[in-house]
C-alpha positions in Angstrom: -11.5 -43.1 14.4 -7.4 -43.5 14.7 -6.3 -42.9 17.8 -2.2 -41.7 19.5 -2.0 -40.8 22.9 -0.8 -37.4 24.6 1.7 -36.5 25.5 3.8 -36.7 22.0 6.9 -36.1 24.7 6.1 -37.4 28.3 8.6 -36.6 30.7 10.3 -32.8 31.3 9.6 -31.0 27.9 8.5 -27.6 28.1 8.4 -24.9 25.9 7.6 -26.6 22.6 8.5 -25.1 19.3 7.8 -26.7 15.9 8.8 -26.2 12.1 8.8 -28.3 8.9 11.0 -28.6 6.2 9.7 -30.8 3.7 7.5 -34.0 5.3 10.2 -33.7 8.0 9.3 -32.1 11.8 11.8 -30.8 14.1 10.9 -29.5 17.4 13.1 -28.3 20.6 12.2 -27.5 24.0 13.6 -25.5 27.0 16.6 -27.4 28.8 17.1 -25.0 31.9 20.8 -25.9 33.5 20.6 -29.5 32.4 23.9 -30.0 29.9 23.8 -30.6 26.5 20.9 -27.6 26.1 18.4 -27.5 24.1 16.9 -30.9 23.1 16.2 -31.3 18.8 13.6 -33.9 18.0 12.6 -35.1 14.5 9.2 -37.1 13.1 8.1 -37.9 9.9 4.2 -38.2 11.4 3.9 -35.5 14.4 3.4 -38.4 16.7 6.5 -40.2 16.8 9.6 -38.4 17.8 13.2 -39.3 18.1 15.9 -37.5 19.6 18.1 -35.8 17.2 20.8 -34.0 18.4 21.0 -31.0 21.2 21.7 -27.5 19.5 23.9 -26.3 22.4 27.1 -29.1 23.1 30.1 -26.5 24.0 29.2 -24.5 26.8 31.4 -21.1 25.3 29.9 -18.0 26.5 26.6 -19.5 28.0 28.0 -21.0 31.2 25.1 -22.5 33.1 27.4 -22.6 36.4 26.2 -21.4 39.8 22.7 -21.3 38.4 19.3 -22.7 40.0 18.3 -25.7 37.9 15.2 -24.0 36.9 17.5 -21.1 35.6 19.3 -21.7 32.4 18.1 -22.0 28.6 14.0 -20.8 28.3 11.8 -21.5 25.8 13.8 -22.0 22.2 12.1 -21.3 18.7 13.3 -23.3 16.1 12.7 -22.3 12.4 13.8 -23.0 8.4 14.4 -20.3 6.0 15.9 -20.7 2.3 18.1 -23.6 3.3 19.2 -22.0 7.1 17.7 -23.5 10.2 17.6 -21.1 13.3 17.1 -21.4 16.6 16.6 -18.2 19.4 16.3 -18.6 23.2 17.4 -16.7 26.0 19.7 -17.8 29.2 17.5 -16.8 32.2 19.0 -15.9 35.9 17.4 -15.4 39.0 14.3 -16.0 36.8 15.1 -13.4 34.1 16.3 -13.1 31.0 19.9 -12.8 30.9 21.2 -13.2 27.4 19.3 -13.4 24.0 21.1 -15.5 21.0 20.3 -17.1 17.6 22.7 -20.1 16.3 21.8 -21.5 13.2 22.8 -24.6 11.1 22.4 -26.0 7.8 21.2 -30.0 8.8 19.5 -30.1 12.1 21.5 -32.9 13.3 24.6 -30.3 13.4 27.1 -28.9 14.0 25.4 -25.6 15.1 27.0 -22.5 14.9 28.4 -20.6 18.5 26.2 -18.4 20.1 25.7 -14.6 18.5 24.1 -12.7 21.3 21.4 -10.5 20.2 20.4 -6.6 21.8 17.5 -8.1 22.9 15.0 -7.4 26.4 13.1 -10.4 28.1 12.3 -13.5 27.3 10.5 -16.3 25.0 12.3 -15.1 21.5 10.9 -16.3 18.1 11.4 -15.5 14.6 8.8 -14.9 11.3 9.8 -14.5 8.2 7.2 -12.6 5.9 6.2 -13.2 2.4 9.2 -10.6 1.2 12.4 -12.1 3.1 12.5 -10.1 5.6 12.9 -11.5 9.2 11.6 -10.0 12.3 12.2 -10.8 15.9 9.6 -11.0 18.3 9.9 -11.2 22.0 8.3 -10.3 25.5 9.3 -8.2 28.6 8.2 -5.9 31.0 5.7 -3.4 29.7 7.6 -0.2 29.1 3.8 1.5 30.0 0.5 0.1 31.2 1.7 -3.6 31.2 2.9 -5.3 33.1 3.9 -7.3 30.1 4.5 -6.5 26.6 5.3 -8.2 22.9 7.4 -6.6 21.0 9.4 -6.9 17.4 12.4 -5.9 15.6 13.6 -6.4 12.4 16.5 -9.3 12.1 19.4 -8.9 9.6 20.1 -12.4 8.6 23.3 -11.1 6.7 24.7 -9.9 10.3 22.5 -12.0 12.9 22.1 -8.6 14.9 18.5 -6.9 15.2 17.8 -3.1 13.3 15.8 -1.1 12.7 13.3 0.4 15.2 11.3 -1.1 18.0 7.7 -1.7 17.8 5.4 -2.6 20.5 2.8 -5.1 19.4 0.7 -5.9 22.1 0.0 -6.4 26.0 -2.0 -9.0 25.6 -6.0 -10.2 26.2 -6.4 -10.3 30.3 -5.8 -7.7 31.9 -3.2 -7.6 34.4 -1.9 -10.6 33.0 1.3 -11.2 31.7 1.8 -11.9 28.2 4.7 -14.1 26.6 5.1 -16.9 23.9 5.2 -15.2 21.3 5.0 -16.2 17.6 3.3 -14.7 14.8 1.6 -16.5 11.7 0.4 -15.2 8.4 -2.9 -16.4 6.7 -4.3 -15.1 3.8 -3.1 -11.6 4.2 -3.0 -11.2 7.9 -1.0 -11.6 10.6 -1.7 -13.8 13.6 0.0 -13.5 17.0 -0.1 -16.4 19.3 0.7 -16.0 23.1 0.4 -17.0 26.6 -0.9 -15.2 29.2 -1.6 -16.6 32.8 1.6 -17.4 34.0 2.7 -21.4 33.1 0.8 -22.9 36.1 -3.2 -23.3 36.6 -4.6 -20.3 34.7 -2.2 -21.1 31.7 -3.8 -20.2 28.1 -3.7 -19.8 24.8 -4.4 -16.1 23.3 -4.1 -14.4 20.2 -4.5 -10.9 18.0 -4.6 -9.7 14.7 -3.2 -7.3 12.4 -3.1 -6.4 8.7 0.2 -5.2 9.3 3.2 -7.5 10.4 4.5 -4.4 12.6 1.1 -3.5 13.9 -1.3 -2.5 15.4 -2.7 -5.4 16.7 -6.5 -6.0 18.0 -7.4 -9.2 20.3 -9.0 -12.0 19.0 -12.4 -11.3 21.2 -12.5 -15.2 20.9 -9.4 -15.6 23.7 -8.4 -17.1 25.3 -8.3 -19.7 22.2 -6.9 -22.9 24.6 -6.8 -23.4 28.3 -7.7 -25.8 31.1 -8.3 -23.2 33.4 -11.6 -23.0 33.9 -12.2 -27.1 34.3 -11.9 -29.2 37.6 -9.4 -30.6 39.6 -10.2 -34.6 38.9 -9.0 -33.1 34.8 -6.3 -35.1 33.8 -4.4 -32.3 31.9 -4.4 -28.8 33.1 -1.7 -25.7 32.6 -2.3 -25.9 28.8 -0.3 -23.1 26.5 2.9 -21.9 25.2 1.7 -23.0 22.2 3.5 -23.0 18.3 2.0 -24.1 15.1 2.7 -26.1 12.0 1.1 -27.0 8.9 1.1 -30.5 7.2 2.3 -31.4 3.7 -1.4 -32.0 3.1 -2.6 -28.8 4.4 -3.5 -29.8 7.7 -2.8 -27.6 10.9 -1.4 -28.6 14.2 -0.4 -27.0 17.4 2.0 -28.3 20.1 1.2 -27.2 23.2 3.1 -27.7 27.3 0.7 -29.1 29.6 1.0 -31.7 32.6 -1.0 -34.0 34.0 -1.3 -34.2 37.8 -2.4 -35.8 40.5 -4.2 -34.4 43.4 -3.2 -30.6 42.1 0.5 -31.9 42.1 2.9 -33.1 39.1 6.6 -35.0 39.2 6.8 -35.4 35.5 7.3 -31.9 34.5 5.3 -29.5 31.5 5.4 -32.0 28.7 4.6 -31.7 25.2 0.8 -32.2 24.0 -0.5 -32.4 20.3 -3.8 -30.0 19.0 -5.6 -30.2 16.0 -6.2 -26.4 14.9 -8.4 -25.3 11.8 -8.7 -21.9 10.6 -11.6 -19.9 10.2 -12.2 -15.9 8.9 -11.4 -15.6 12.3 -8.6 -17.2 12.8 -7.1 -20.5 14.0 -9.5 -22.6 16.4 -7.8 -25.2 18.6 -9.2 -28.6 19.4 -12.1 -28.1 16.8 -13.8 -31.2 17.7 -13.6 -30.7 21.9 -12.4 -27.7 22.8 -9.8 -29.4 25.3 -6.4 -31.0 24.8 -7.2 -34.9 24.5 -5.1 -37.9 26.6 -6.6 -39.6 23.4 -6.5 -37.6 19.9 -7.5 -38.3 16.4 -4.2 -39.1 14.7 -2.7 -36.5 11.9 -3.5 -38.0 8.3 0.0 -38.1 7.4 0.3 -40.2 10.5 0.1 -44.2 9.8 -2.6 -46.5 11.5 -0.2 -47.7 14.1 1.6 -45.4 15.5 4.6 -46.1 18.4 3.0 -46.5 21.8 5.2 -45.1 23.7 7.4 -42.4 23.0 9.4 -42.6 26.2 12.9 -44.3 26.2 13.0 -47.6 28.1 15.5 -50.5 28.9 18.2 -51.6 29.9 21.3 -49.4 29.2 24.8 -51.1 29.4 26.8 -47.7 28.6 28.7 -49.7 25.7 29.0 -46.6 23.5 31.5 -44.4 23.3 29.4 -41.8 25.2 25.7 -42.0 27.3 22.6 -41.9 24.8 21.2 -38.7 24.0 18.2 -38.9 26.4 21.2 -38.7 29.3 22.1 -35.3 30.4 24.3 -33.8 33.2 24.1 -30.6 35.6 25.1 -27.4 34.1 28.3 -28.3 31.9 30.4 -31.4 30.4 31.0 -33.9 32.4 33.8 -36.3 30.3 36.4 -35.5 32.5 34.7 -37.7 35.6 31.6 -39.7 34.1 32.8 -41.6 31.3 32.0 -44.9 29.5 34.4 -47.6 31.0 37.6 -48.6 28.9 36.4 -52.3 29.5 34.0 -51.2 26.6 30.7 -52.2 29.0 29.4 -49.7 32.1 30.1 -46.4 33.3 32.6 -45.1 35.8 31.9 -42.2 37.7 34.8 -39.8 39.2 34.8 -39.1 42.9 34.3 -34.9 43.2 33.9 -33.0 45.9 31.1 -31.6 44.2 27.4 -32.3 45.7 23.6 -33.0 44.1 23.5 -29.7 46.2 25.5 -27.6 44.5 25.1 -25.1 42.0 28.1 -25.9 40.0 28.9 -29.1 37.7 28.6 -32.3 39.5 29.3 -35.7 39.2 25.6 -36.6 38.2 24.5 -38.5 35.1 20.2 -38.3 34.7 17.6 -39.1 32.2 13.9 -37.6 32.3 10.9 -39.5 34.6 8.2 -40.5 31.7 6.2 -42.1 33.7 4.0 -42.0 36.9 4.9 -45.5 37.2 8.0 -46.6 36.7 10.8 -48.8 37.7 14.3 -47.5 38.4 17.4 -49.4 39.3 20.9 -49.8 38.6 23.6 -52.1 39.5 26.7 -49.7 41.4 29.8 -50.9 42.6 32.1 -48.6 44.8 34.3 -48.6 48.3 34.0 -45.1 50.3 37.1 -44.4 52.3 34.8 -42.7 54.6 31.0 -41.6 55.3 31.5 -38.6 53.0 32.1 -40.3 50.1 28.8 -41.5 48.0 27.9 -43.3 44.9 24.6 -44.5 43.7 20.9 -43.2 42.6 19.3 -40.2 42.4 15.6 -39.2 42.1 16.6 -35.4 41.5 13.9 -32.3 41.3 16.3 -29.7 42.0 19.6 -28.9 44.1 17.5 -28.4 47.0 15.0 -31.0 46.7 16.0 -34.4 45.9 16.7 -38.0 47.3 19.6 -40.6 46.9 20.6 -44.0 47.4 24.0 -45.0 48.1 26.8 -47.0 48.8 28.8 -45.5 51.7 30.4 -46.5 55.2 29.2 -46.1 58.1 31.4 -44.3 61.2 32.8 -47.4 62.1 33.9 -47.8 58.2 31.2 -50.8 57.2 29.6 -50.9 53.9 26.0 -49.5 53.9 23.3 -48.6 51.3 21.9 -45.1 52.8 18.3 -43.1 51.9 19.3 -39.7 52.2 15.9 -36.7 51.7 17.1 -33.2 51.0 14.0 -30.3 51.0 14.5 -26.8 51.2 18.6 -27.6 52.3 17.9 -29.7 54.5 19.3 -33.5 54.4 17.8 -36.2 56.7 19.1 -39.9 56.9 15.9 -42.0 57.3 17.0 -45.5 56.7 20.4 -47.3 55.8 21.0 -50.9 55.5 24.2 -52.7 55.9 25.8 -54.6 52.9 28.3 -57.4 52.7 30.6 -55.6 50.3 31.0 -52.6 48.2 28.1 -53.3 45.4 24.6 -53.7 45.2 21.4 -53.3 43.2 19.9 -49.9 44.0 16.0 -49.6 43.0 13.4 -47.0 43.4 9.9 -47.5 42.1 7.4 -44.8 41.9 3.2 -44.6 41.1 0.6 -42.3 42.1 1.5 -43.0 46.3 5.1 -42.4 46.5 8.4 -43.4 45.7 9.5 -46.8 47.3 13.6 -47.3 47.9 15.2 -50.7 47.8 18.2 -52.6 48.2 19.4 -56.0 47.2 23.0 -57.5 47.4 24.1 -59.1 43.9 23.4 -62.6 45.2 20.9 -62.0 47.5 17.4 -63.6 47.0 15.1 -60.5 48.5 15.1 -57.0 47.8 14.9 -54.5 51.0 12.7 -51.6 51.1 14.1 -48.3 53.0 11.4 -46.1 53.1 8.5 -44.3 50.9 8.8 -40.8 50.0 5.1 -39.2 49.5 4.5 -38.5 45.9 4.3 -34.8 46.0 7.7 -34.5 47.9 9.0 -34.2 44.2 6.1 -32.2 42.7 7.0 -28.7 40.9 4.5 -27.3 43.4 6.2 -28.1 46.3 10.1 -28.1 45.0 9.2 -24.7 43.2 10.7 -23.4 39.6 9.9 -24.9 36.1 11.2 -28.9 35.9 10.2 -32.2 36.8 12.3 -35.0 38.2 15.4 -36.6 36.4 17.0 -40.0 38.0 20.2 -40.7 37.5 23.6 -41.8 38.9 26.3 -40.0 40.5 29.4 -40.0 43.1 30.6 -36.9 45.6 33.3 -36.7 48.5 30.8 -34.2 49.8 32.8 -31.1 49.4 36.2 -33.2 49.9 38.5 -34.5 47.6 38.9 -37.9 46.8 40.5 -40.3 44.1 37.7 -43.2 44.1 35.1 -44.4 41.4 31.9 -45.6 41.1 31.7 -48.5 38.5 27.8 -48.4 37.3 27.1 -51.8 35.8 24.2 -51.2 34.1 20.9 -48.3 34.4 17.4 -50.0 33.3 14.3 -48.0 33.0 10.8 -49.3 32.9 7.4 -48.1 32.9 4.9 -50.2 35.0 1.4 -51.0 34.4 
């Protein structure tokens, strides 16, 4: 039997939403505060996937500033109606839903429209549009009775972009006490199929479902649910907190499900909820996920549109000289634009980062430049040159969970005004120096290389022979279970006076990225 591997998307990719126009698959995913939002992908086969575009690239009225990293843009739906593509999400704060919008755009790859904000409670939006034209709008929020969740729908004018018509409550889901979200809804052969979550998004995640003969309800639960889920299998499982799951159907009538799962390590993940592929077949009783198993597979049959050899690794690797006229798509900043102090250098090779007084701390826009961790093990490192004026001025590497829990390596001075690389740890606000190493002059290779242990920090001078290791950081110092929220770790590059201004820059050589075996 043909083989791919899960995940489709390593690397921090949660959320997954998928349609098809033709023998073409687009699929976005949640971005949280990371800027541009909302990542578009596109494959011809389900199993290979290449960035797009992002749907959100002004900021306008969904300013990510002063939020949590884990805050932001939640869970997007993308879909394709009579020529319009459309995409809904919500911009969560302080964990709830904040603002509801649709954009829309007539090619995927863009431009997409601005933001129209919809009248719209909770979170997880999605859109189904029936047999007739109409559009309805389904969502999740707190249970209005009973509860404590709820799924409910409205009708979308796609003349207006604004939600009429009255409200109707479709369902509180299969557990009891559980809250219910993910939403979307399906029709097969006369009947309308919701799919949600319900278990929250860490161990007891799952796939669950009900039914109606009516798109507005009411509907009964599939006695079958939950229909996918990890929950019940033991910790030494390689992929657990299956669900949030979205379906699609293949020119040749096959149907497939992507799914956000992770795969840990002794109970702990760094990479994030990444984005799993499910073969699903429907029966009188609706669709069954992972016919053949029952589980979601490391190793999976391929699609049939797929062909026999498909890419082996989805991940973006290599060496990246910044010789564009902007950082690839797979780079992303903190919670706005960043082209008035990160920039491509005018030399046409490297990048040159602005001095801000802006910290990784912060809740506000950085100077930080990051790209996804796809693997467990990896190699990191960059070539920085930069001159501080004085120990609060930084440039160098970041291996960044959130603005409370991250860890850099820099070129800084010491009090005495001499070059130094320095290891700084930040967890829970608070920032320890473990280790700093002197260095000849302002520049350096900076290197961190991670596997199932830890993450190892090193140094080398440009024409020294020998790296030199700072320290290991434990694994799990970066793990969504002990940093909290919803993302896994970006590493990237970035400067900071420390809360003081300053007129210096970084010069970043080059950034290479490289899984190891």
């Amino acid at each position: 039997m043909l083989t791919f591997r899960n995940p489709v998307l390593p690397g921090c990719h949660p959320d997954p939403s998928i349609c098809r126009v033709g023998e073409d698959f687009y699929l976005v995913t949640s971005s949280f505060a990371y800027y541009p939002g909302i990542p578009l992908f596109h494959s011809r086969d389900l199993v290979g996937w290449r960035q797009l575009t992002h749907v959100l690239t002004r900021p306008g009225p969904l300013s990510l500033e002063g939020l949590d990293v884990s805050d932001g843009i939640w869970a997007p739906t993308i879909r394709h109606h009579d020529g319009t593509f459309y995409v809904v999400s919500t911009l969560a704060r302080n964990r709830q839903g904040s603002l509801t919008f649709i954009v829309t755009a007539d090619d995927p790859a863009g431009p997409w429209s601005e933001p129209v904000p919809l009248e719209a409670e909770g979170i997880d939006p999605s859109l189904f549009f029936d047999d007739d034209g109409r559009c309805w709008f389904t969502a999740c929020r707190d249970a209005v009775e009973g509860g404590p969740g709820e799924l409910w729908m409205r009708e979308l004018d796609l003349d207006r972009l604004k939600l009429v018509g009255p409200t109707h409550v479709l369902w509180q889901g299969a557990v009891r006490g559980a809250w219910v979200e993910a939403p979307h809804l399906y029709k097969r052969d006369g009947v309308y199929h919701l799919i949600a979550a319900e278990g929250g998004t860490e161990g007891n995640h799952s796939v669950t479902a009900a039914r109606s003969d009516v798109v507005t309800g009411p509907y009964v639960t599939d006695p079958r649910s939950p229909l996918l889920t990890h929950r019940h299998r033991g910790p030494d499982e390689p992929i657990h907190n299956v669900g949030h799951a979205d379906l699609v159907e293949t020119p040749d009538g096959e149907t497939w499900a992507v799914t956000l799962a992770v795969r840990p390590i002794e109970g702990t993940h760094t990479l994030g909820r990444e984005v799993f592929l499910v073969p699903v077949v429907w029966t009188a009783h609706g669709p069954v996920f992972a016919p053949d198993s029952g589980e979601v597979r490391l190793s999976e049959r391929l699609p049939s549109i797929a062909p026999e050899r498909p890419a082996e690794d989805p991940a973006v690797v290599g060496r990246d000289y910044f010789d564009g006229p902007a950082p690839g798509l797979h780079w992303n900043s903190l919670r706005g634009p960043i082209g008035d102090r990160v920039r491509p250098s005018a030399h046409g090779q490297g990048l040159e980062i602005d001095l801000v007084p802006e910290p990784l701390s912060s809740t506000g826009v950085p100077a930080f430049l990051g790209r996804r961790q796809q693997h467990v093990r990896f190699h990191a490192q960059a070539r920085v040159s930069f001159t501080a004026a004085d120990p609060s001025q930084e440039a160098g590497l970041a291996v960044f969970q959130n603005q409370n829990q991250y860890a850099t390596l820099a070129l800084t001075v010491d009090g005495d005004g001499r070059p130094q690389a320095t290891l700084t740890v930040r967890e829970a606000g608070v920032e320890t120096s473990p280790a700093a190493v002197p260095i000849p002059v302002g520049e350096a290779l900076l290197a961190v290389e991670g596997d199932e242990a830890g993450y190892t920090f090193r140094v080398k001078a440009p024409d020294a022979d020998h790296w030199i290791s700072l320290a290991t950081i434990e694994r799990p110092f970066f793990s969504t279970e002990r940093a909290g929220g919803f993302v896994g770790v970006h590493l990237g590059l970035y400067a900071t006076g420390n809360g003081r201004p300053g007129d210096g820059r970084a010069y970043v050589h080059w950034f290479e990225y490289q899984p190891r075996r």
